[in-house]
DRENGU-267943 format. One line per 2 residues: their letters; for each residue x, y, z of C-alpha. Coordinates in Angstrom, 1 decimal. Example, Ala and Ser with C-alpha at 12.3 -4.5 7.8 and 13.67 -1.06 7.14 Angstrom:
as> 12.3,-4.5,7.8; 13.7,-1.1,7.1
# end
This chain:
xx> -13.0,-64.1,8.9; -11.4,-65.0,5.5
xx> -12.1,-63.6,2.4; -14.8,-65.2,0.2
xx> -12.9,-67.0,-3.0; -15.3,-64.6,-5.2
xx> -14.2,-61.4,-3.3; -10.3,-62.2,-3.8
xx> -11.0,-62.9,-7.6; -12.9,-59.7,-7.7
xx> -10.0,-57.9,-6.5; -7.3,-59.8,-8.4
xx> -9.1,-59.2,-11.6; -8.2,-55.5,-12.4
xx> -4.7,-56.8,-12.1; -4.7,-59.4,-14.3
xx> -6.8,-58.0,-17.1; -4.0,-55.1,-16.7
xx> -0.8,-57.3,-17.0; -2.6,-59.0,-20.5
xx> -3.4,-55.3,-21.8; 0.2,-54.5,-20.8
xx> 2.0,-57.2,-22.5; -0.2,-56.9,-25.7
xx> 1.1,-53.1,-25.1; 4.7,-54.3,-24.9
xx> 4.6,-56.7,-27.8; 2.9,-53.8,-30.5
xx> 5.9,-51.5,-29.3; 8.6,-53.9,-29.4
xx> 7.5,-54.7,-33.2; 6.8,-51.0,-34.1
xx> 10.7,-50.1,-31.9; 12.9,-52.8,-30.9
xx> 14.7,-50.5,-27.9; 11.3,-49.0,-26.8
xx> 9.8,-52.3,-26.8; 13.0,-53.2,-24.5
xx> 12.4,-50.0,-22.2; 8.2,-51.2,-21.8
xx> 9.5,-54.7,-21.4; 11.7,-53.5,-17.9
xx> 9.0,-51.3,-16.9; 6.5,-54.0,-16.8
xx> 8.9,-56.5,-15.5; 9.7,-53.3,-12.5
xx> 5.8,-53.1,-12.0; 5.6,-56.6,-11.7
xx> 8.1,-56.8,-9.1; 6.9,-54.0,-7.2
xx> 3.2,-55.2,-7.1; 4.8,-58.9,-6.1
xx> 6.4,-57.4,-3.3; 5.8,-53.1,-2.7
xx> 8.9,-53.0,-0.1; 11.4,-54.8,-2.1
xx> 10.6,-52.8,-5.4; 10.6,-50.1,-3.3
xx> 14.2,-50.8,-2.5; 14.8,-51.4,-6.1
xx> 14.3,-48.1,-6.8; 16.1,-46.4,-4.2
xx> 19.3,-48.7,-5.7; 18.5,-47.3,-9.2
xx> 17.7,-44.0,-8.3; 21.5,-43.2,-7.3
xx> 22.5,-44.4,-10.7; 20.8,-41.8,-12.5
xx> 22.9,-39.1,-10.8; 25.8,-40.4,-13.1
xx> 25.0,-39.6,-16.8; 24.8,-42.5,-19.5
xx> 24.6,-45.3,-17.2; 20.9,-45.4,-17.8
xx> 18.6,-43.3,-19.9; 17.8,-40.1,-18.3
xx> 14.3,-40.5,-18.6; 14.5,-43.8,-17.3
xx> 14.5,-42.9,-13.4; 11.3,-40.5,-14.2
xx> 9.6,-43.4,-15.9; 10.3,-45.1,-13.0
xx> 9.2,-42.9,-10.6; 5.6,-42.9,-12.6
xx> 5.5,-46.5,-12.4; 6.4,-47.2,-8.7
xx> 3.2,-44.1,-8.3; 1.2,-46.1,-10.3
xx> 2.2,-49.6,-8.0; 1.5,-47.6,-5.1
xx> -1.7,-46.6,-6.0; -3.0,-50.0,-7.2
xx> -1.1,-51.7,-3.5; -3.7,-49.7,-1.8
xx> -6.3,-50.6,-4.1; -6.2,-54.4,-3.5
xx> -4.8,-54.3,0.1; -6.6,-51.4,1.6
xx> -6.2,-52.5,5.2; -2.4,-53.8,5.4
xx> -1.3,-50.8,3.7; 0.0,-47.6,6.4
xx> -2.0,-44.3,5.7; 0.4,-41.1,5.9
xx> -3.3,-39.3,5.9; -3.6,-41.2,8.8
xx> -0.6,-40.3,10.7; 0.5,-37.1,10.0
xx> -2.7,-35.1,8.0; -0.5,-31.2,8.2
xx> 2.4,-32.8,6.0; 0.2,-34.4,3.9
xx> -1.6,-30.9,3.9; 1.9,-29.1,2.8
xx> 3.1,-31.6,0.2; -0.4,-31.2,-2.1
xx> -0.6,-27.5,-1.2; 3.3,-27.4,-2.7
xx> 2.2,-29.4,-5.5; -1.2,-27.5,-6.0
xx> 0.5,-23.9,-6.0; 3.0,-25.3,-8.4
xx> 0.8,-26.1,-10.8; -1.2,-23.1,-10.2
xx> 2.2,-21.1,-11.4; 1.5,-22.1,-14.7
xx> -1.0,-19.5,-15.1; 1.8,-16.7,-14.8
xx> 5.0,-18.9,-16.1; 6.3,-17.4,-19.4
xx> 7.3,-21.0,-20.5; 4.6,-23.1,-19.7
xx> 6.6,-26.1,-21.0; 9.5,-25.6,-18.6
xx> 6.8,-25.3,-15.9; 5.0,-28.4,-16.6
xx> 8.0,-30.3,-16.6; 9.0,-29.3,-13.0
xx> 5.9,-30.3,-12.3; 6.0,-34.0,-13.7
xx> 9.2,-34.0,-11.8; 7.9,-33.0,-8.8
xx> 5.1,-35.4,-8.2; 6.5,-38.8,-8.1
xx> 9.0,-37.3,-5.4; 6.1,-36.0,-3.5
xx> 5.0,-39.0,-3.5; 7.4,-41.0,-2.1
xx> 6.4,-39.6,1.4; 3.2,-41.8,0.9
xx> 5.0,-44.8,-1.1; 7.8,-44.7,1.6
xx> 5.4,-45.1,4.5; 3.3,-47.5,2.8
xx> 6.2,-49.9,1.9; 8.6,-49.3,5.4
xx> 6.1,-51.2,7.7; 9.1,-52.8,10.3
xx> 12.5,-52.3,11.7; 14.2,-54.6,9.6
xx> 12.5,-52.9,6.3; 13.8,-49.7,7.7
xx> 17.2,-51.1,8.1; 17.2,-52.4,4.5
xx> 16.2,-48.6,3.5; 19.1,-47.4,5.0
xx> 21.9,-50.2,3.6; 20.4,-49.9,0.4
xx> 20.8,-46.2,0.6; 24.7,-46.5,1.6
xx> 25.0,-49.2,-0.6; 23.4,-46.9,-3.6
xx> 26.7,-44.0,-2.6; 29.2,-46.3,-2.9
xx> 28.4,-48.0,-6.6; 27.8,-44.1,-7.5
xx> 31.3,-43.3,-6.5; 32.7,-46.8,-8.3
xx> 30.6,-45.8,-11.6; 31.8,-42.4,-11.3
xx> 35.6,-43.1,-11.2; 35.2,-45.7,-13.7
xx> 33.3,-43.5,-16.2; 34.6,-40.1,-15.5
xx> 37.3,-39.0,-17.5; 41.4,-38.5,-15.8
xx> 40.6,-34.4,-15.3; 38.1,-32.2,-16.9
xx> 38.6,-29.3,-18.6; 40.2,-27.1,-16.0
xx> 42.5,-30.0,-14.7; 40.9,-31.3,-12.0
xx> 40.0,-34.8,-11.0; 36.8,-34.5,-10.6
xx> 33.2,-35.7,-11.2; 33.1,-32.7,-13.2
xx> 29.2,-33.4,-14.6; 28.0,-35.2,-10.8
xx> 29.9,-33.6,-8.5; 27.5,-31.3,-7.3
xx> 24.5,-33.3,-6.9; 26.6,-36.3,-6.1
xx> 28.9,-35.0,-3.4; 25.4,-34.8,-0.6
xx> 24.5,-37.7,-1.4; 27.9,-39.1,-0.2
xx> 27.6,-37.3,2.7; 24.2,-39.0,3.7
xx> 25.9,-42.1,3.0; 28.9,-41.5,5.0
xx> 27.1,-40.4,8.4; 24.3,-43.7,7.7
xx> 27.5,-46.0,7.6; 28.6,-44.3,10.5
xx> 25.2,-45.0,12.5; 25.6,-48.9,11.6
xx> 29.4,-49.1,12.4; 28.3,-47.4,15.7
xx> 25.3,-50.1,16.6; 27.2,-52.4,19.5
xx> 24.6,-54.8,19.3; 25.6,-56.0,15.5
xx> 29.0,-58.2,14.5; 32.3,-56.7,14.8
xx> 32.3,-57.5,11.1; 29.7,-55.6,9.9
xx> 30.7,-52.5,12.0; 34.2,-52.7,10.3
xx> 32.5,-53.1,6.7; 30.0,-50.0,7.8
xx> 33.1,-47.9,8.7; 35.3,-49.1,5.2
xx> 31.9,-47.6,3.9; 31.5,-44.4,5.8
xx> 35.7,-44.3,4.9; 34.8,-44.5,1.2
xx> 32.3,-42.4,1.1; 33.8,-39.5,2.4
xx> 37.0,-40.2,0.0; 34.1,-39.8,-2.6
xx> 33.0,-36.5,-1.1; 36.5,-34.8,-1.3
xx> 37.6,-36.6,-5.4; 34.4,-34.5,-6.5
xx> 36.0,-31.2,-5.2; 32.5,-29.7,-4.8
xx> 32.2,-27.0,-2.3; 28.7,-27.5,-1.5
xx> 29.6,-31.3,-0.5; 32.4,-30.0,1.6
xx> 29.5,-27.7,3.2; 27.8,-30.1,3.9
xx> 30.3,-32.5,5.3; 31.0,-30.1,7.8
xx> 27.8,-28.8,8.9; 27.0,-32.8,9.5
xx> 30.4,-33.4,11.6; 29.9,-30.0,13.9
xx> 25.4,-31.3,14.2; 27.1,-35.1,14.9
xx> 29.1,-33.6,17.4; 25.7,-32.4,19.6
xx> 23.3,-35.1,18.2; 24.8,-37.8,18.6
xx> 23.4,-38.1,21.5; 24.8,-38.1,25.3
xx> 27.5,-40.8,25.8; 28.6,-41.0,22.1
xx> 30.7,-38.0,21.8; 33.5,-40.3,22.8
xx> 32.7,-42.6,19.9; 31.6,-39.3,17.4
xx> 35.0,-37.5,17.9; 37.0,-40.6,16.2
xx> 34.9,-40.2,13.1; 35.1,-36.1,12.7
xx> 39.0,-36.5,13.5; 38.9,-39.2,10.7
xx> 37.3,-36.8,8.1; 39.3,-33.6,8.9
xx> 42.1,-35.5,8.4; 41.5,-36.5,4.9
xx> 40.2,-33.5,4.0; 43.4,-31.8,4.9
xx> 45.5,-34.8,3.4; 43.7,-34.4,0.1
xx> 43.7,-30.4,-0.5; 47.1,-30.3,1.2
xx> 49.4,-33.0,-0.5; 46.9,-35.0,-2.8
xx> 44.5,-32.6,-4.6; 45.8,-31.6,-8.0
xx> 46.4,-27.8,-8.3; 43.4,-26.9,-10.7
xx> 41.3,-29.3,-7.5; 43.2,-27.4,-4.7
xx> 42.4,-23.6,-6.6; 39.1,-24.4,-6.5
xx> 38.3,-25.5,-3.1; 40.1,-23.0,-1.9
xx> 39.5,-20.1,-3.7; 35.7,-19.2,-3.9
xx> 35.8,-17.0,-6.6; 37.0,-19.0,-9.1
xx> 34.9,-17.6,-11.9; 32.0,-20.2,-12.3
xx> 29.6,-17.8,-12.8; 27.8,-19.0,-9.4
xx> 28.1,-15.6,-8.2; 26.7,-13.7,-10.8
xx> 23.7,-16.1,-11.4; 22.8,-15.7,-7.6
xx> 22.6,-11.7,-8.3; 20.8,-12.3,-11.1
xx> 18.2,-14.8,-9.1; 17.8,-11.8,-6.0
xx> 16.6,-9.1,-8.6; 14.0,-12.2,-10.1
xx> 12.8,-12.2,-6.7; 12.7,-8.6,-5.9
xx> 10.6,-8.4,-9.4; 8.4,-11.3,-8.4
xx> 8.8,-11.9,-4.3; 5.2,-13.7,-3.6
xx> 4.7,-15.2,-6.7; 8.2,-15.9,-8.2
xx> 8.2,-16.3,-12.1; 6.9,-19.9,-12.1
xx> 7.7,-23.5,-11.9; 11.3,-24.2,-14.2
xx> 11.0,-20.6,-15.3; 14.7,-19.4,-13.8
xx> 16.6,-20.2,-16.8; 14.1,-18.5,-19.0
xx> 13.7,-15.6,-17.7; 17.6,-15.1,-15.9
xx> 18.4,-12.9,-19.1; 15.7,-10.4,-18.6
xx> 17.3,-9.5,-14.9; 21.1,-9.3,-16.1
xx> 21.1,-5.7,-16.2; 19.7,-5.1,-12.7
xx> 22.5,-7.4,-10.9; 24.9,-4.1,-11.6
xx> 28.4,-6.0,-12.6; 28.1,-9.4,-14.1
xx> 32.1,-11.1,-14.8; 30.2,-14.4,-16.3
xx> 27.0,-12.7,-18.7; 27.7,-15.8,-21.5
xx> 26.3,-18.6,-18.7; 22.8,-16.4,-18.2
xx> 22.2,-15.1,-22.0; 23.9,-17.7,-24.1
xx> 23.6,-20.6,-22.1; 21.7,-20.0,-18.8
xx> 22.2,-21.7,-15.4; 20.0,-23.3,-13.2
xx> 20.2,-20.9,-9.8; 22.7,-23.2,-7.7
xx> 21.3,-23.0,-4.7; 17.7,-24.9,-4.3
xx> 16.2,-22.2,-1.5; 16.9,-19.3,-4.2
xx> 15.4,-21.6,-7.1; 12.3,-22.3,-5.2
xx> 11.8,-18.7,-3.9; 12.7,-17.1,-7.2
xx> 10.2,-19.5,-9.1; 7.3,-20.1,-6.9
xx> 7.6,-17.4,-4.3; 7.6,-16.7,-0.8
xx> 4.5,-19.3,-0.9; 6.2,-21.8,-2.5
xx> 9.6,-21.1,-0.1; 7.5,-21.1,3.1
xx> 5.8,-24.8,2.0; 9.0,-26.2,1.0
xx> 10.8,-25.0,4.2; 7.7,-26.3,6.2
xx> 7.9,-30.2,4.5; 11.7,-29.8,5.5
xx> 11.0,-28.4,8.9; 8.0,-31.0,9.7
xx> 10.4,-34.2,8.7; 12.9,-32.6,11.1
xx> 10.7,-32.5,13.9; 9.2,-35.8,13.3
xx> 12.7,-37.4,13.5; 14.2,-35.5,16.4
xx> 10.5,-36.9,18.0; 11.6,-40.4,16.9
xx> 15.2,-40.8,18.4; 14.3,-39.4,21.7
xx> 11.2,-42.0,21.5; 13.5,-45.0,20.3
xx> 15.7,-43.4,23.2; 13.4,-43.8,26.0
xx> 12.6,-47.5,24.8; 16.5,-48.6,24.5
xx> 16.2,-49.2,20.8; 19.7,-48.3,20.1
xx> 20.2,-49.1,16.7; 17.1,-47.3,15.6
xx> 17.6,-44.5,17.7; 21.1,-43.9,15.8
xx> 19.6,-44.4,12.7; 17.1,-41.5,13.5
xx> 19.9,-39.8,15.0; 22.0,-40.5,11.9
xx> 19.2,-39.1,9.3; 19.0,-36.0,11.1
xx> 22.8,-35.5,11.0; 22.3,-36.4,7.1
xx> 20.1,-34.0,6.1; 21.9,-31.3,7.8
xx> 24.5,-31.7,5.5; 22.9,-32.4,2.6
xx> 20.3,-29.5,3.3; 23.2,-27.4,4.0
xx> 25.0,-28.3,0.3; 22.2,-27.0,-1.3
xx> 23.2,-23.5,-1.1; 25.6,-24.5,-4.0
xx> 23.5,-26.8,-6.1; 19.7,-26.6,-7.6
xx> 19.1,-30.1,-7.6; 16.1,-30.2,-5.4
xx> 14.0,-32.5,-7.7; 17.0,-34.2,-9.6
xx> 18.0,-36.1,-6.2; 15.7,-38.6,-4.4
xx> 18.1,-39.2,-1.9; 17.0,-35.7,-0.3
xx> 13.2,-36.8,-0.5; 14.0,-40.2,0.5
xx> 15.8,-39.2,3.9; 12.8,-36.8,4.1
xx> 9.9,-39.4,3.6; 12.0,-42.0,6.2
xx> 11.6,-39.7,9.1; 7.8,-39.8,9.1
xx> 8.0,-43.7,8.9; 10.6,-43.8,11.6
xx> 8.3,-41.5,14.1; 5.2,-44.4,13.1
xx> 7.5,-47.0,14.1; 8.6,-45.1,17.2
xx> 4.3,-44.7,18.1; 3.5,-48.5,17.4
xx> 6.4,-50.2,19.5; 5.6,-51.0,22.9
xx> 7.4,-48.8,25.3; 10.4,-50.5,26.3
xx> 10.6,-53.6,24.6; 12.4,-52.9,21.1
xx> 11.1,-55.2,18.4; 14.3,-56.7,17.7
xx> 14.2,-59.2,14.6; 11.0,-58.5,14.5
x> 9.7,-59.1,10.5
# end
């Protein structure tokens, strides 16, 4: 039965009485603050586009998203304006199309259990946090990733949505690599040729790229041109890994070629080895005969004076101090200083009392501000997207879906090595990539349960 005329206006009506209020909104601002009224003008031209169509503006902001990780090529808040706004789309998608609209509730109730218990408790540490301010803006940070597991399964409803995901997400790696060696500077203080703001938070997400180009230039079933432009991609990709000379990225890298090497699944060892010798061999091109020598020094030499070191001392007394509770939400930096006389010998005091660090490393940053409790629910988010993936390639598997069985195959490998680099970075919240590789592996286990067994949907829309 088709909806009644009056039933569809009914529906349609919160929308439209909300897109006048917003331009009236835009048009006060834009007299009151020409570049404000610009910024309101994007974001409601963004919400537009999302409610006009929730997967592509979806997509959108996965392609924007790996812009912010470069700084000044948009506003910083920009990406958590956006973030709000595609929560706010979400929400109102459900409102008017309640039925078409995939429930993570639905599928998978113990994540959805974690992610608000991780969210709850954060919050909750703002009752102990010594700045409250610092807490609360984790916090604000934190939700619109957490919701991305909801937005991500709401929006990814078919193969060729999750396909478009996952070029969109290469795609996004390689213009961060262009803008960052168009915008970087020759060498950075110490010499080397570097991303020397991005390169830590940059370098995973290159490395997610790289093994996702891989998994396309592997699919047989696709044009021998498109599996050449996925393996120029994977090629560039990992060139962008080893020009940010970050140690974590290398980390990673490796971790993802040695889990490739097992994952891959049987048959494609034979096809996996090509890609590992490939990256070793550029690796060891670059540091050996390429790298500059500031580059080389520190690649090589881990104890190169960064302070990294000395703030991850200082981050084991915090939690020694503070081991179920931690010292709150965006609290490390503030309270680093108190602990500096614990740690025993500190080379690098000036980056913890003058200027304070972040903890570079995300498990130590969530376990030194939110706790074993906080630690345990993070690791469990991580560990139940795992599962659900590993559960989703041997499914695909079984029904002879090859390209989406190496694209489950391929996430895994991912965020291996981009889990793995974050022992030597604390950008848990200031990279979506990591939450959108995380949020894809619940969608990919739903598409794995609807298909019918054995007959892959292929083209299907």
């Amino acid at each position: 039965m088709h909806a009644s005329p009056q039933l569809r206006i009914s529906r349609s009506a919160p929308l439209v009485v909300g897109a006048a209020g917003l331009a009236a909104a835009v048009g006060i601002l834009a007299a009151y603050d020409p570049v404000l009224g610009l910024l309101a003008a994007f974001g409601a031209a963004f919400v537009a586009f999302v409610l006009s169509d929730f997967t592509r503006g979806l997509l959108l902001f996965v392609g924007i998203s790996f812009l912010e990780i470069i700084p000044g090529v948009i506003p910083a808040a920009a990406g958590n304006v956006l973030g709000v706004l595609l929560v706010l789309s979400w929400v109102a998608t459900i409102a008017v199309r309640e039925r078409g609209v995939p429930s993570l509730l639905a599928a998978r109730p113990w994540l959805v259990v974690m992610l608000t218990l991780f969210l709850v408790w954060m919050g909750t540490s703002l009752l102990w946090a010594r700045s409250s301010d610092s807490a609360f803006e984790d916090l604000i940070r934190y939700v619109p990733l957490i919701a991305l597991f909801g937005i991500v399964h709401a929006a990814i409803r078919t193969r060729n949505h999750l396909l478009a995901l996952c070029v969109v997400f290469v795609g996004g790696a390689m213009v961060a690599v262009t803008v960052g060696l168009v915008s970087a500077p020759a060498s950075d203080s110490s010499g080397s040729t570097r991303f020397a703001t991005v390169a830590n938070p940059l370098a995973p997400v290159l490395v997610g790229g790289a093994v996702l180009a891989a998994a396309f230039a592997g699919m047989t079933t696709r044009h021998v041109a498109l599996r050449l432009a996925a393996a120029g991609a994977c090629c560039y990709c990992l060139a962008g890994v080893l020009l940010t000379g970050s140690r974590g990225g290398l980390l990673g890298l490796a971790l993802a070629l040695l889990v490739g090497l097992f994952f891959a699944g049987r048959g494609r060892r034979a096809r996996v080895l090509p890609v590992v010798v490939i990256a070793v061999s550029m690796a060891l091109l670059y540091v050996l005969a390429i790298a500059p020598p500031a580059a080389r020094d520190r690649i090589t030499n881990p104890g190169d004076g960064t302070g990294r070191a000395d703030v991850w001392k200082v981050g084991v007394e915090m939690v020694k101090a503070n081991p179920i509770l931690g010292v709150g939400a965006g609290n490390f930096r503030a309270r680093s200083p108190e602990y500096v006389l614990r740690a025993g010998l500190i080379r690098r005091s000036d980056l913890i009392i003058d200027k304070p660090l972040v903890a570079h490393n995300i498990y130590l940053a969530v376990l030194s501000q939110l706790g074993i409790v906080g630690l345990l629910l993070f690791l469990g988010i991580i560990g139940a997207s795992l599962r659900a993936v590993v559960a989703a390639a041997r499914a695909f598997k079984r029904q002879k879906d090859e390209e989406l069985e190496l694209l489950s195959r391929a996430s895994f490998i991912a965020l291996c090595g981009i889990l793995a680099a974050g022992f030597f970075g604390s950008w848990s919240f200031s990279m979506p990539a990591l939450w959108f590789l995380l949020a894809t592996c619940s969608v990919m286990l739903r598409l794995a349960r609807e298909k019918p067994f054995g007959r892959p949907m292929v083209g299907a829309r």
